[in-house]
BALOBA-1460 file (C-alpha; in Angstrom, 3 decimals):
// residues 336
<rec num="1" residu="x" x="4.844" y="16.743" z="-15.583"/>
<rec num="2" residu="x" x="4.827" y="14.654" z="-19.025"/>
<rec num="3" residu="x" x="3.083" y="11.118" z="-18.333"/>
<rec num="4" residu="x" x="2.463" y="8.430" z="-21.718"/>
<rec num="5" residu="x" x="0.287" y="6.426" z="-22.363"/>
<rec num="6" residu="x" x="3.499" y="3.934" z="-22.991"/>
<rec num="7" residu="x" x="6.772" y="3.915" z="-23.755"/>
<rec num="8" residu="x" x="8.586" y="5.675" z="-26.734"/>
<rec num="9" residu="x" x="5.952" y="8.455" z="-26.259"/>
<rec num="10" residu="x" x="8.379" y="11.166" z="-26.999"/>
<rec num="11" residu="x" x="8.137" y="12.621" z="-23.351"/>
<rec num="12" residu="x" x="12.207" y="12.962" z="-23.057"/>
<rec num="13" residu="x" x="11.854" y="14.880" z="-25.879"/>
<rec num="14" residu="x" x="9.158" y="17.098" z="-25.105"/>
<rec num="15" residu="x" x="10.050" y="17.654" z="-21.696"/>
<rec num="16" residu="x" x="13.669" y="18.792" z="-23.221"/>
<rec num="17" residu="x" x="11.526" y="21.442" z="-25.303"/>
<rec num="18" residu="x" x="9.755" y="22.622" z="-22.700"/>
<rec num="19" residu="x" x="12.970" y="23.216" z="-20.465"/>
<rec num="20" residu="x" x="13.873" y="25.124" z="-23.407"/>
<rec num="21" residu="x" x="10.997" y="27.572" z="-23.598"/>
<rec num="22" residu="x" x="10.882" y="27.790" z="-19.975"/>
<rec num="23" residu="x" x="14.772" y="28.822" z="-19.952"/>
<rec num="24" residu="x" x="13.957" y="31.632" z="-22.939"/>
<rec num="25" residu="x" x="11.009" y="32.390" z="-21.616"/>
<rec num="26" residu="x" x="13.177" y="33.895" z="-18.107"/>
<rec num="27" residu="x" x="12.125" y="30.949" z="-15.656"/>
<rec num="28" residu="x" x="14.466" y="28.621" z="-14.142"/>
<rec num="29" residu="x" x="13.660" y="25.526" z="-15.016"/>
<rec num="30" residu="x" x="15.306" y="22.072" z="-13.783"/>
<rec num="31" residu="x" x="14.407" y="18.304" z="-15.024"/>
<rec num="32" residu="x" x="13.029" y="15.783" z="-13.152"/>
<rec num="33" residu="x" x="12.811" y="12.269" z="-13.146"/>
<rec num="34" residu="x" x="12.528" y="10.126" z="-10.230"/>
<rec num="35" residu="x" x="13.696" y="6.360" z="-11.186"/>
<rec num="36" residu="x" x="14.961" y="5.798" z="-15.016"/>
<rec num="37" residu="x" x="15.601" y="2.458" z="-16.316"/>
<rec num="38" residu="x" x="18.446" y="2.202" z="-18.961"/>
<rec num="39" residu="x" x="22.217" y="0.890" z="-19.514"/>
<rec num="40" residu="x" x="22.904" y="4.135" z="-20.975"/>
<rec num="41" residu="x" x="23.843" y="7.172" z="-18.159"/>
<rec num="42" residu="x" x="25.777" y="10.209" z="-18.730"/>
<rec num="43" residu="x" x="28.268" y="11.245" z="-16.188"/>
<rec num="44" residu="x" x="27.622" y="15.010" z="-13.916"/>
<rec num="45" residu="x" x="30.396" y="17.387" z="-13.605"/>
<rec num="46" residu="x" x="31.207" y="15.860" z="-10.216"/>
<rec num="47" residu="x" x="31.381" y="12.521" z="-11.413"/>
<rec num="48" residu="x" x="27.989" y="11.072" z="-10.628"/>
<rec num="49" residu="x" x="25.225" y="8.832" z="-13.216"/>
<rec num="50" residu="x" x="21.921" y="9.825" z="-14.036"/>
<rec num="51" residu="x" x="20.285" y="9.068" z="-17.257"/>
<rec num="52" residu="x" x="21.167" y="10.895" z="-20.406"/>
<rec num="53" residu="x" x="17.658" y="12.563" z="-20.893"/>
<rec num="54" residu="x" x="18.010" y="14.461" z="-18.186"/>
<rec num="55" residu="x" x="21.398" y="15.340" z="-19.056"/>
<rec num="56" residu="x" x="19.800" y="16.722" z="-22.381"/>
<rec num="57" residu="x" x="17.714" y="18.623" z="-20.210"/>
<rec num="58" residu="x" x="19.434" y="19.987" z="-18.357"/>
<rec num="59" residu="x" x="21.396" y="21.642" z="-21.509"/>
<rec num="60" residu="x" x="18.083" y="22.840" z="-22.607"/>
<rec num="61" residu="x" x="17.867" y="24.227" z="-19.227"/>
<rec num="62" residu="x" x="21.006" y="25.878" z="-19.742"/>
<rec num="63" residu="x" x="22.265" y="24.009" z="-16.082"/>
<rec num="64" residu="x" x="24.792" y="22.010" z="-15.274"/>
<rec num="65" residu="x" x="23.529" y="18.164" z="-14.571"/>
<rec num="66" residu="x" x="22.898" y="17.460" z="-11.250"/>
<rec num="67" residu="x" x="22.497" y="13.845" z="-9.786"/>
<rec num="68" residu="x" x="18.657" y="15.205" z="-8.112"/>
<rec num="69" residu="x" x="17.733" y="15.367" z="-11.591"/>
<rec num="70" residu="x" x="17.458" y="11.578" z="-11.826"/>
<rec num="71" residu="x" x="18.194" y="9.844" z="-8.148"/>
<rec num="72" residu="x" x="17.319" y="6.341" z="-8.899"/>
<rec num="73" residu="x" x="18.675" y="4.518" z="-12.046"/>
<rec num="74" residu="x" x="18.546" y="1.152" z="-12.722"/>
<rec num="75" residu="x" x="20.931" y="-0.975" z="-15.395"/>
<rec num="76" residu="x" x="19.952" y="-4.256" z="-16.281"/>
<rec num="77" residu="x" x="22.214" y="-7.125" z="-15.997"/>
<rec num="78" residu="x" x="19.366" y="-9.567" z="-17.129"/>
<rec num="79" residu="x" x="16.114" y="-10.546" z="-17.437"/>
<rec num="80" residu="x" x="15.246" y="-10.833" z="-14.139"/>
<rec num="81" residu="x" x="17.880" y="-8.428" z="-11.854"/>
<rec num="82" residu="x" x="19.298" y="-5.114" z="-12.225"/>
<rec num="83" residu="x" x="21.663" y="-2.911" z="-10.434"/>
<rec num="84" residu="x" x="20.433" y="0.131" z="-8.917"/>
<rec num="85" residu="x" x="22.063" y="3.197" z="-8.732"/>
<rec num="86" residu="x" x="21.093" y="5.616" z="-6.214"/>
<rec num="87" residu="x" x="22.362" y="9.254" z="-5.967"/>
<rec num="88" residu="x" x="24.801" y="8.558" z="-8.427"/>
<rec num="89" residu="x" x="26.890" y="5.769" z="-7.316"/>
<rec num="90" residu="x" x="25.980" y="1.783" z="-7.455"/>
<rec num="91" residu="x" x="24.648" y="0.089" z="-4.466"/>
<rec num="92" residu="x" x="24.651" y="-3.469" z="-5.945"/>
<rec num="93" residu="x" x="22.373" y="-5.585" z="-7.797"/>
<rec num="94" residu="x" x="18.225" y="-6.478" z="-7.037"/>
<rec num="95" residu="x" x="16.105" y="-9.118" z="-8.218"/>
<rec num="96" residu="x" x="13.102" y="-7.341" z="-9.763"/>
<rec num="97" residu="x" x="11.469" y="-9.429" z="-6.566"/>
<rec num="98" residu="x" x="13.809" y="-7.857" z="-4.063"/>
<rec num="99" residu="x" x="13.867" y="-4.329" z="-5.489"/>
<rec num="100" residu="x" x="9.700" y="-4.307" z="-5.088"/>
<rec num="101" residu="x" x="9.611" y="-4.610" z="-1.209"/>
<rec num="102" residu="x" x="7.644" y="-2.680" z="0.720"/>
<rec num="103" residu="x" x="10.762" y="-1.535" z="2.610"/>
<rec num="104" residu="x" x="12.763" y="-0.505" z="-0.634"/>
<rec num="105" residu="x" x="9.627" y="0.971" z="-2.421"/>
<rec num="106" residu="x" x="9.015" y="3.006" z="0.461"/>
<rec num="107" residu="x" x="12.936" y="4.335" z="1.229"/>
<rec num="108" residu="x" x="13.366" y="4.898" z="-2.655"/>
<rec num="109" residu="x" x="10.376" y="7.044" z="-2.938"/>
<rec num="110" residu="x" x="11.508" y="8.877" z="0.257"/>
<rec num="111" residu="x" x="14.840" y="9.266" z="-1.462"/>
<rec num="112" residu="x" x="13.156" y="10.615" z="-4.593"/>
<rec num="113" residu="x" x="10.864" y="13.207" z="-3.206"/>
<rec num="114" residu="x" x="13.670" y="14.882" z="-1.510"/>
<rec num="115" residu="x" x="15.357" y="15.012" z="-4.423"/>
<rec num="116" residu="x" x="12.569" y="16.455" z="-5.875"/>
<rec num="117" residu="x" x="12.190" y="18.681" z="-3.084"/>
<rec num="118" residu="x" x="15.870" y="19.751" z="-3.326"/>
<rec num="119" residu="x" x="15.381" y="20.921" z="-7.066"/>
<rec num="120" residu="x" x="12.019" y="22.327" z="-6.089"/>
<rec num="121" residu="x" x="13.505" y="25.016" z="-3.758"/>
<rec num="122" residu="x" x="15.930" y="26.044" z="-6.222"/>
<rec num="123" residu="x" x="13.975" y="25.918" z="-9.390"/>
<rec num="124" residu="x" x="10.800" y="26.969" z="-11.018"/>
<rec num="125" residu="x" x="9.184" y="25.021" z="-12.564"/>
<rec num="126" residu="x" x="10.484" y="21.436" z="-12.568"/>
<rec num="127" residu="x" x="9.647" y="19.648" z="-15.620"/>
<rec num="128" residu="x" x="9.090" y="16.156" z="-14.526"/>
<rec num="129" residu="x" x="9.354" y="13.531" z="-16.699"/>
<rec num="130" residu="x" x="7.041" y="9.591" z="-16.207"/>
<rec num="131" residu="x" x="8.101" y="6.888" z="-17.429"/>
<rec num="132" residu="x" x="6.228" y="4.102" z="-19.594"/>
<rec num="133" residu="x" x="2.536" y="3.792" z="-19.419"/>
<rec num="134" residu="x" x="0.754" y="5.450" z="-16.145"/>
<rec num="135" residu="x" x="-1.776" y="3.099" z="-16.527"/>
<rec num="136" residu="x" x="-0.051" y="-0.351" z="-15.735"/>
<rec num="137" residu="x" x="-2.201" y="-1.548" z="-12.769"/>
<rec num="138" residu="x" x="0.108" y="-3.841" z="-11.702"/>
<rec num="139" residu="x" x="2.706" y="-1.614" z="-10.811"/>
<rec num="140" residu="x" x="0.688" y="1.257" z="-9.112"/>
<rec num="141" residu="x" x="1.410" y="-0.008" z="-5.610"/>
<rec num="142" residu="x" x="5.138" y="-0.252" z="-6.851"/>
<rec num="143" residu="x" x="5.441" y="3.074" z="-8.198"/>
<rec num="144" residu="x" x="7.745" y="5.960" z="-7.295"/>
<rec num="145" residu="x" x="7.728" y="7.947" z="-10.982"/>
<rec num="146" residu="x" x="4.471" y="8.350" z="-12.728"/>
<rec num="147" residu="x" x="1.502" y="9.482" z="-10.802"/>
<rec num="148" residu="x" x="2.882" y="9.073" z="-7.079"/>
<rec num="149" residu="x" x="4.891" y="10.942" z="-7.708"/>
<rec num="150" residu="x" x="2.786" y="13.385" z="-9.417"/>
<rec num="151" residu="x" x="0.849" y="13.562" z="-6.575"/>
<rec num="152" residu="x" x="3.799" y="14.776" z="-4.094"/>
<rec num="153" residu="x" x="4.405" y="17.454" z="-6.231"/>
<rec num="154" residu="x" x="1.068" y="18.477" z="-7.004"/>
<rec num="155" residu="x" x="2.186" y="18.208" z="-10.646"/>
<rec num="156" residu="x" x="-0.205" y="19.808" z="-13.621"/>
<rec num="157" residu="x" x="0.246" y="16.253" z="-15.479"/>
<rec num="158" residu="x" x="-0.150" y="16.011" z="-19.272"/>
<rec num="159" residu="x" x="-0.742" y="12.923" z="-21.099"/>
<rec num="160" residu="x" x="1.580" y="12.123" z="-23.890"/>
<rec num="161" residu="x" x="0.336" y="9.984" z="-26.965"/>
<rec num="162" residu="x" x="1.951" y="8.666" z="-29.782"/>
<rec num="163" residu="x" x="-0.210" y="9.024" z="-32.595"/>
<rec num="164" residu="x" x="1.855" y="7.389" z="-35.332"/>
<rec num="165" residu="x" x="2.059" y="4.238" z="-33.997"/>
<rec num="166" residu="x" x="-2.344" y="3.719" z="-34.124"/>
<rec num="167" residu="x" x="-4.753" y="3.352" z="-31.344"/>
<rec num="168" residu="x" x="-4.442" y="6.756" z="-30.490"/>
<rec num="169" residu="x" x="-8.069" y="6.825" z="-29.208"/>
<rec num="170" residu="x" x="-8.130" y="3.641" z="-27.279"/>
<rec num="171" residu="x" x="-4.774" y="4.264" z="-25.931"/>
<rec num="172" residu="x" x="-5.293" y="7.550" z="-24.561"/>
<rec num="173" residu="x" x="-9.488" y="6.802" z="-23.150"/>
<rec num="174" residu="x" x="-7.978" y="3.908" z="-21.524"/>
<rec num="175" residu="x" x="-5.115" y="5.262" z="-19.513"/>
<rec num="176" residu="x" x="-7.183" y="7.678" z="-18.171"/>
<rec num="177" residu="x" x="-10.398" y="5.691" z="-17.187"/>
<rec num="178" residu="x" x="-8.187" y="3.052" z="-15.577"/>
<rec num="179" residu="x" x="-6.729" y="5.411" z="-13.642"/>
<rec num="180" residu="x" x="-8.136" y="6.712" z="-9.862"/>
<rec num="181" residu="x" x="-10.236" y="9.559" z="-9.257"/>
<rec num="182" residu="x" x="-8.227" y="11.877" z="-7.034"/>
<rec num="183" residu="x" x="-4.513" y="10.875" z="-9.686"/>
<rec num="184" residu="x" x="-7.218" y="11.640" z="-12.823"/>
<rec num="185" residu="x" x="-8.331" y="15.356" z="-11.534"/>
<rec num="186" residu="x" x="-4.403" y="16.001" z="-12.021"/>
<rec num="187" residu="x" x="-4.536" y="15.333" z="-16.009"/>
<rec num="188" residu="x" x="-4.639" y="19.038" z="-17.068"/>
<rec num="189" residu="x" x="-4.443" y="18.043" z="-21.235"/>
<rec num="190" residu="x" x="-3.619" y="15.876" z="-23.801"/>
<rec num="191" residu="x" x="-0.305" y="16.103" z="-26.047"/>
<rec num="192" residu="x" x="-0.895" y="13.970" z="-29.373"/>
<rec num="193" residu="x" x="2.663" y="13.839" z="-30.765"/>
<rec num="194" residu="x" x="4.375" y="12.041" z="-33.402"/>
<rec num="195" residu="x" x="1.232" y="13.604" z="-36.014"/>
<rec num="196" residu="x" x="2.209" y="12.854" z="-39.908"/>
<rec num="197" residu="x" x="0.519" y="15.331" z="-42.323"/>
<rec num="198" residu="x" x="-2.399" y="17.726" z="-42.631"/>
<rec num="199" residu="x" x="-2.718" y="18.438" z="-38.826"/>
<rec num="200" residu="x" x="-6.110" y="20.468" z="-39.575"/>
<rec num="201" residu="x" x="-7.920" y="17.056" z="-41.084"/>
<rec num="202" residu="x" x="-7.269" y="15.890" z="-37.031"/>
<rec num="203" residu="x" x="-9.668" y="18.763" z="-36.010"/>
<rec num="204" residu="x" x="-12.870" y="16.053" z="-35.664"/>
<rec num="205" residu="x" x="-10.288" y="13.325" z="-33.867"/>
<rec num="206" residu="x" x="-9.259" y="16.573" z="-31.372"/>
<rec num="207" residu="x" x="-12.690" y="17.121" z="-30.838"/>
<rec num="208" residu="x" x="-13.819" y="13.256" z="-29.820"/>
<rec num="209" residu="x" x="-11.176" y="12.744" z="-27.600"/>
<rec num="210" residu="x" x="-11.646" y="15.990" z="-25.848"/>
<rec num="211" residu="x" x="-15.351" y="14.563" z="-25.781"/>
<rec num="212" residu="x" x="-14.565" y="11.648" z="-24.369"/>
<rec num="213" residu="x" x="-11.907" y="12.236" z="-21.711"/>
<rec num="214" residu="x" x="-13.459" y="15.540" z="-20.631"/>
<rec num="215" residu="x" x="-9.491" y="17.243" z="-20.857"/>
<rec num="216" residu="x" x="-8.796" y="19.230" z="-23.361"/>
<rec num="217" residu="x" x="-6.245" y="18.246" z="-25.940"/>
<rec num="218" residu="x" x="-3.830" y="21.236" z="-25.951"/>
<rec num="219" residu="x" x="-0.644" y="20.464" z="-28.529"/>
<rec num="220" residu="x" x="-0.750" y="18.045" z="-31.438"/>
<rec num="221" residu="x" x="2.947" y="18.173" z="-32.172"/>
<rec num="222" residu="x" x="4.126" y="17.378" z="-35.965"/>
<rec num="223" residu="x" x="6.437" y="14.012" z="-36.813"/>
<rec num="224" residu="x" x="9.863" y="15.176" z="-36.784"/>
<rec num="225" residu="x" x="13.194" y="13.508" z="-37.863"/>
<rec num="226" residu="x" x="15.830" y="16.601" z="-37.370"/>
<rec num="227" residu="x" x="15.840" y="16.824" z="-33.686"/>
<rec num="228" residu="x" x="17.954" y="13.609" z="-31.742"/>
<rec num="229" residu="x" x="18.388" y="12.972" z="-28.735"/>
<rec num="230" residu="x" x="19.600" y="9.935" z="-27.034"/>
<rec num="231" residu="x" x="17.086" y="6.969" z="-26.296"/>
<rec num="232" residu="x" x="16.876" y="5.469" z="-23.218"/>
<rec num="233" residu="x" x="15.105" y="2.191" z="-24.080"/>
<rec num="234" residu="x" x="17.529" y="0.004" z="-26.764"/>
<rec num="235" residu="x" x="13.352" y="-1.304" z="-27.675"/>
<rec num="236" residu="x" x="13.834" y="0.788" z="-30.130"/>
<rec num="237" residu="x" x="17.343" y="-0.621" z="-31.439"/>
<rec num="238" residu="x" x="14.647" y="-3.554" z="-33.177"/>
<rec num="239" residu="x" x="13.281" y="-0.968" z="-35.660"/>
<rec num="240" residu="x" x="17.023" y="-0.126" z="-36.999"/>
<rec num="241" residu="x" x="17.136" y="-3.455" z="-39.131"/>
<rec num="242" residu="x" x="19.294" y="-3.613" z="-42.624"/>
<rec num="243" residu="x" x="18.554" y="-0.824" z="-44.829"/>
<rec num="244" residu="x" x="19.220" y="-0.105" z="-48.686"/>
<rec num="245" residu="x" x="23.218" y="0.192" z="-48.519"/>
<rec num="246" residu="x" x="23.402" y="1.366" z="-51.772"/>
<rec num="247" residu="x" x="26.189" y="3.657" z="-52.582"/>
<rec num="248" residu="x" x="27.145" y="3.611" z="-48.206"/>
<rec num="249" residu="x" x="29.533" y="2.540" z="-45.924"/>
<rec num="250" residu="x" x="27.819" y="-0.724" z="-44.025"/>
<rec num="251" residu="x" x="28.241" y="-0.573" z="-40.206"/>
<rec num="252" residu="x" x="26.571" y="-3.684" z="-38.628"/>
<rec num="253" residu="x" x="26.699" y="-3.389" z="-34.377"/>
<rec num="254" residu="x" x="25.925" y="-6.466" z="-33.384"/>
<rec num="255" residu="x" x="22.960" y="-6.728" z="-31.082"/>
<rec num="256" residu="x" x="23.653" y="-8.017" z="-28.130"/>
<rec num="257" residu="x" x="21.411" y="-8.953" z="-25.047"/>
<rec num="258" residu="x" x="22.777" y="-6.833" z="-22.318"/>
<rec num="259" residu="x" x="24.089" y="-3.758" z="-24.570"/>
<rec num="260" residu="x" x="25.518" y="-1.079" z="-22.429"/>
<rec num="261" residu="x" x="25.749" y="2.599" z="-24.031"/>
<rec num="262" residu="x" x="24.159" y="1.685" z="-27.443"/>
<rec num="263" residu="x" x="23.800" y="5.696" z="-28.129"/>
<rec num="264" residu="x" x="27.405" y="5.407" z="-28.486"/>
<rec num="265" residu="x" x="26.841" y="5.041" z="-32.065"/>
<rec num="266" residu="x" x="24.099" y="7.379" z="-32.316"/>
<rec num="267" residu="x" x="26.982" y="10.231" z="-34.189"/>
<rec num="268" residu="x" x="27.189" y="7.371" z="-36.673"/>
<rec num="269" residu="x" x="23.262" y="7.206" z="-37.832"/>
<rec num="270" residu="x" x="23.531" y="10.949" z="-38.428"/>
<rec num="271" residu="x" x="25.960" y="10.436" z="-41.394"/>
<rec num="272" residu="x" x="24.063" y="10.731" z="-44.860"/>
<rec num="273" residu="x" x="26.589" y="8.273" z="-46.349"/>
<rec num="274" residu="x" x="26.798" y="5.637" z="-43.543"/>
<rec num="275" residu="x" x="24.412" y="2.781" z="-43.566"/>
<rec num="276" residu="x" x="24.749" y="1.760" z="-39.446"/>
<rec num="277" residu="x" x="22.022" y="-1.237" z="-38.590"/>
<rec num="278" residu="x" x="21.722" y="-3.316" z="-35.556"/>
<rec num="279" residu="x" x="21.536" y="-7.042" z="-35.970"/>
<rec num="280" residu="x" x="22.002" y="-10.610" z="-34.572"/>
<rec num="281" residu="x" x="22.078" y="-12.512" z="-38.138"/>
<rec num="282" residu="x" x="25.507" y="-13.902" z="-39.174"/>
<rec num="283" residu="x" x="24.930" y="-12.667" z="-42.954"/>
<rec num="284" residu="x" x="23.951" y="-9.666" z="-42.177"/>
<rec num="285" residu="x" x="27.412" y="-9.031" z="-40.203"/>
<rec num="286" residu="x" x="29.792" y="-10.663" z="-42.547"/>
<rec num="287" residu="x" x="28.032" y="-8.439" z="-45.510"/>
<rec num="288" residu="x" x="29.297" y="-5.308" z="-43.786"/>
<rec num="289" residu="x" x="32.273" y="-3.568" z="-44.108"/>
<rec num="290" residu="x" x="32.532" y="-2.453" z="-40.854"/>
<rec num="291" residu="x" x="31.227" y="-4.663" z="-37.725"/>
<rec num="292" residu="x" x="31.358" y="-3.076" z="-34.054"/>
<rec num="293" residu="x" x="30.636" y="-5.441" z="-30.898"/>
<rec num="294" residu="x" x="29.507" y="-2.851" z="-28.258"/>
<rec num="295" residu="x" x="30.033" y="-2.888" z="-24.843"/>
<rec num="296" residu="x" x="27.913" y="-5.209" z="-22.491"/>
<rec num="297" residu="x" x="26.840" y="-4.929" z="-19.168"/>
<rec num="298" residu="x" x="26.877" y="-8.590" z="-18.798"/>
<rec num="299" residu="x" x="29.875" y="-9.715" z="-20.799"/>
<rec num="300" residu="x" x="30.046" y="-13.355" z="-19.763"/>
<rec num="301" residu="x" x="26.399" y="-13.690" z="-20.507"/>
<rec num="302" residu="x" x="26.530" y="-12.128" z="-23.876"/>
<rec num="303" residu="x" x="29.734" y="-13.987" z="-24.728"/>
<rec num="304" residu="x" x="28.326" y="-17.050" z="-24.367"/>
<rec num="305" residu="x" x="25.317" y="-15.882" z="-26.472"/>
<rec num="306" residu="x" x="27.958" y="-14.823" z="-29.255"/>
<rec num="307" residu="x" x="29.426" y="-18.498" z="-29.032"/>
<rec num="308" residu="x" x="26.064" y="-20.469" z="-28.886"/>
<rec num="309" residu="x" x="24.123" y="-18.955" z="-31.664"/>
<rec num="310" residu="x" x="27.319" y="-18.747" z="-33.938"/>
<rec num="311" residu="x" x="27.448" y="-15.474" z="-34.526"/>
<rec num="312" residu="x" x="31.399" y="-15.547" z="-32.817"/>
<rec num="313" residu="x" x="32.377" y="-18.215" z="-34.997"/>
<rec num="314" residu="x" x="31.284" y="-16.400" z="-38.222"/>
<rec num="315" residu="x" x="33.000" y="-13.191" z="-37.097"/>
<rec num="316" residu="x" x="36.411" y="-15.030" z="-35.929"/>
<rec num="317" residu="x" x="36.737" y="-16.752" z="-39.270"/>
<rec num="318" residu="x" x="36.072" y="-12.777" z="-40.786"/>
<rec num="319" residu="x" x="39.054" y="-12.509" z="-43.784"/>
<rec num="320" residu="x" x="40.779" y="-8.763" z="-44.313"/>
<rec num="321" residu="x" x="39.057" y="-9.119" z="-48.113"/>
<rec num="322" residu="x" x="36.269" y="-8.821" z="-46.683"/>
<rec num="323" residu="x" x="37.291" y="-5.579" z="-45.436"/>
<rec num="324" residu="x" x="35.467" y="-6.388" z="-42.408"/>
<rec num="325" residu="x" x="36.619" y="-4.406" z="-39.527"/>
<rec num="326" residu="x" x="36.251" y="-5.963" z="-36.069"/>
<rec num="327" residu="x" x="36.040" y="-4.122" z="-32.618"/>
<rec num="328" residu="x" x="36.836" y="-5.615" z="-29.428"/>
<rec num="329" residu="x" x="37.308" y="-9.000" z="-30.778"/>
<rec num="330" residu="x" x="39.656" y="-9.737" z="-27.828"/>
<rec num="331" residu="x" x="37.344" y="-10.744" z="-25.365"/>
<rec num="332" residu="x" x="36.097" y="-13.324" z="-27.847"/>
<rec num="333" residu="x" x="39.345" y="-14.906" z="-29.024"/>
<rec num="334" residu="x" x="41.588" y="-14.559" z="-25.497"/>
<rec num="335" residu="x" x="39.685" y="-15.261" z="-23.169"/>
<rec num="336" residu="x" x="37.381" y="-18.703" z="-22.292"/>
């Protein structure tokens, strides 16, 4: 199992590698992960959602997707509710409130160990994937994907830090001390990932956390740019602000609140000579040649988000020399 020490760790994509070398290495490997959070879900051959890391996995497996693979997913329709879907299919909406019960913490963990369980008889080994920070004490009693989970399956557990982003010491000492005795004696290493440069001049900051945590640090995994794979968490949609468009087509999505399926466009960042950037700024849509409103999980919220901060005005009054394209513009002109 791949636990971080927060989100946008790179766990989906390490636990997609090591499906991968698993797979070639003559095991049969499945992934695993108990509850994801996300608006974007992939569709299994018998028509059921899980999220699309595990879908990805599964590939690297060299399986078909299965909906064990991921038994709990929630979409956000706002701040404050969501609406959970449980072995594949939609069983309405949840407050954040009602979805923490006792009684629906306890039957969704029971749901997601025999999921687990299910894949477990059939496969070997599971790569099981956390989710966020393991360390949020909050949400321990709440929990049915990091380290309770962990400890049903008697996972090896491996901590995954992101090194680029700094803090890599205090970040990775702190999950761990905060964390309880008998979940801490399942932390078997330490994966620094996201590493930029001269990996041997990290040979003294290998050593000191090794010193410190007592675990052994066993991968330090290079920064990579070549290998994509669909986020779960549109977080990191905020870092994909207006670049140099110099010489490239302009693509502006606008960024709306309750974006459903942002990866959608992800084919579109991959082009050399497209410039695609996410944005909420009037300007910055009506400079681009090309403007896409993406689907929404909560289209009468984000509609009237469109209207109040402008941004709908600017795009209705769009001219064709502007040679501004305009996608699903209905829903803003037609309708309301």
């Amino acid at each position: 199992m791949l636990v971080g020490t927060g989100s946008d760790v790179g766990k989906s994509v390490l636990c997609s590698a090591l499906c991968r070398i698993f797979m070639q290495d003559g095991y049969a490997p499945a992934p695993f992960k108990a509850q994801n959070m996300s608006l974007n879900s992939f569709a299994t051959p018998d028509g059921l959602e899980i999220g699309r890391a595990q879908a990805v996995q599964a590939e690297a497996c060299g399986i078909p997707c299965s909906v064990e693979m991921n038994p709990v997913l929630l979409k956000p329709t706002n701040n404050m509710s969501s609406q959970v879907v449980l072995w594949g299919k939609p069983i309405g909406n949840r407050s954040a409130a009602d979805y923490f019960t006792e009684d629906n913490r306890n039957t969704l963990f029971a749901e997601v160990t025999k999921a687990f369980d299910m894949l477990n008889r059939k496969h070997n080994p599971v790569v099981m994937e956390g989710a966020g920070s393991i360390s949020e004490v909050n949400l321990w009693e709440r929990d049915i994907v990091n380290m309770r989970m962990a400890l049903h399956a008697q996972a090896n557990v491996y901590l995954v830090a992101d090194i680029d982003r700094g803090g890599v010491f205090a970040s990775v000492y702190g999950s761990l001390l905060l964390l309880p005795e008998h979940e801490r004696k399942l932390i078997k290493g330490i994966i620094i990932n996201k590493f930029r440069g001269d990996i041997n001049l990290f040979t003294e900051g290998k050593q000191i956390l090794e010193r410190l945590c007592g675990i052994p640090v066993v991968g330090i995994v290079p920064y990579f740019k070549d290998i994509v794979i669909e986020q779960e968490d549109s977080v990191v949609l905020d870092t994909m602000k207006k670049g140099n468009n110099q010489g490239k087509i302009s693509i502006a999505v606008v960024l709306l609140q309750h974006m459903s399926n942002f990866t959608d466009f992800q084919m579109l960042e991959q082009i050399p000579d497209v410039n695609l950037f996410y944005t909420q700024s009037s300007g910055d849509l009506l400079q681009a040649e090309i403007v896409i409103i993406p689907g929404s999980k909560n289209t009468i919220a984000d509609m009237l988000f469109l209207r109040k901060s402008g941004i709908a005005k600017s795009l209705l009054g769009a001219t064709p020399s502007r040679q501004t394209a305009l996608w699903n513009m209905w829903w803003l002109s037609d309708y309301g």
